[in-house]
C-alpha positions as CSV (number, residue, x, y, z in Angstrom):
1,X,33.1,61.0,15.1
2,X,33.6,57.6,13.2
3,X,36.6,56.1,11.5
4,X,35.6,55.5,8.1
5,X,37.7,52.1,7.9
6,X,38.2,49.4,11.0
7,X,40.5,46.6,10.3
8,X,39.2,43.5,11.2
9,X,40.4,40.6,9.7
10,X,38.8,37.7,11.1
11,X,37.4,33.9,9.9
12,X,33.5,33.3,10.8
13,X,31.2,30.7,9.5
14,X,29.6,31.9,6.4
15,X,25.3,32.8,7.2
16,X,24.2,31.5,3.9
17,X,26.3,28.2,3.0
18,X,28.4,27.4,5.9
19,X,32.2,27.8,4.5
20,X,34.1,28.4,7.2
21,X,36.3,31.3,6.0
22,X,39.5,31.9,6.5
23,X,41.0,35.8,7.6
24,X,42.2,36.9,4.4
25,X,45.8,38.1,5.8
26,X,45.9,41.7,4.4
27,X,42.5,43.4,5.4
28,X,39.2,43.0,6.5
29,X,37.7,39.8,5.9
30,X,33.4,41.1,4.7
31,X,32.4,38.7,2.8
32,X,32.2,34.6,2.3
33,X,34.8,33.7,-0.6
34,X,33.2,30.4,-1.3
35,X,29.2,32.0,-2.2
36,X,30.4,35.7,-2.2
37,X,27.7,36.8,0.5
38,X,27.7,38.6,3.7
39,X,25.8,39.9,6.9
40,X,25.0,43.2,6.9
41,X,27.0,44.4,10.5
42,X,28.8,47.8,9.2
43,X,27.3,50.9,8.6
44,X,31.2,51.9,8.2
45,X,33.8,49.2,7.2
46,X,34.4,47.3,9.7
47,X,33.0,49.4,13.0
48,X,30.0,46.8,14.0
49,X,27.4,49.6,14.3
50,X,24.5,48.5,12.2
51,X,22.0,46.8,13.7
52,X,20.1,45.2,10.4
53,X,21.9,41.6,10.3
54,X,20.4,41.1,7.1
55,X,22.0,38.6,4.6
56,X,23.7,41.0,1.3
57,X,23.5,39.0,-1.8
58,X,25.8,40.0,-4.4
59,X,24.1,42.0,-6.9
60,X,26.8,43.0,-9.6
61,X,30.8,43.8,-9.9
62,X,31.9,47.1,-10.7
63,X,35.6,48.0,-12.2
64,X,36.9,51.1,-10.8
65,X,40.3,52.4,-9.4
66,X,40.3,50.4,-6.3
67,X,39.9,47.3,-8.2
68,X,36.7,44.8,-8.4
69,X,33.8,45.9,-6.1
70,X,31.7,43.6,-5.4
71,X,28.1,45.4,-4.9
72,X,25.4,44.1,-2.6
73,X,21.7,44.8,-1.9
74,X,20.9,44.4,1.8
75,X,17.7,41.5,2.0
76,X,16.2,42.9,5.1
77,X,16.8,47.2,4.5
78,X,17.3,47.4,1.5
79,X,21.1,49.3,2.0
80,X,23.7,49.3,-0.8
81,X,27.1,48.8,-0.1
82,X,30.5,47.8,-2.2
83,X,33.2,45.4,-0.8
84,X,36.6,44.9,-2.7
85,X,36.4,41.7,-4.2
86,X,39.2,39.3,-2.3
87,X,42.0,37.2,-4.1
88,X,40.5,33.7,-2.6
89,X,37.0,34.7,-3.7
90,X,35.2,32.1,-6.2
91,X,35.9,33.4,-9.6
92,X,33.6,31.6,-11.3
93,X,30.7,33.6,-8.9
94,X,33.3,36.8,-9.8
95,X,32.8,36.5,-13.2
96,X,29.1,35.8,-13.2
97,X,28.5,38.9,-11.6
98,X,30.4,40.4,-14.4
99,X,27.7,39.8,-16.7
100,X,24.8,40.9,-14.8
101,X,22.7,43.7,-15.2
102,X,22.2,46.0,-12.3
């Protein structure tokens, strides 16, 4: 059986613009802080299991109990997934989101 959450916090050259990003210091690092983007590699957080690769674009921002989700469509399968919006992310992309229709 699979752990539903694998911590693993570590900097990677962003797929789509290039930022070389930094481990966040407090959990997983999923996503690019500078364009907000991310590969899709987890079928759970942070376990490496999926196979798609595909880039997920950010789609929207939800506002729940766990704070700001950033929501992303998969471009290769199509998947939906969340990811908790970090502290160092680009706020002016953070509050873009906020205004989009999903």
């Amino acid at each position: 059986m699979s752990r539903k959450f694998t911590v693993i916090d570590e900097g990677f050259a962003c797929a789509v613009c290039g930022t070389n990003v930094n481990p966040s210091g407090y959990t997983s690092r999923d996503h690019c802080s500078a364009c907000l983007c991310s590969v899709h590699l987890d079928d759970n957080p942070g376990d490496r299991e999926s196979g798609c690769g595909g880039v997920m674009r950010p789609l929207g921002l939800e506002l729940n109990k766990k704070g700001r989700q950033i929501v992303y469509r998969c471009e290769r399968c199509g998947v939906i997934k969340k990811n908790i919006a970090a502290s160092d992310d680009n706020e002016n992309l953070i509050i873009a989101l906020s205004t989009r229709q999903m």
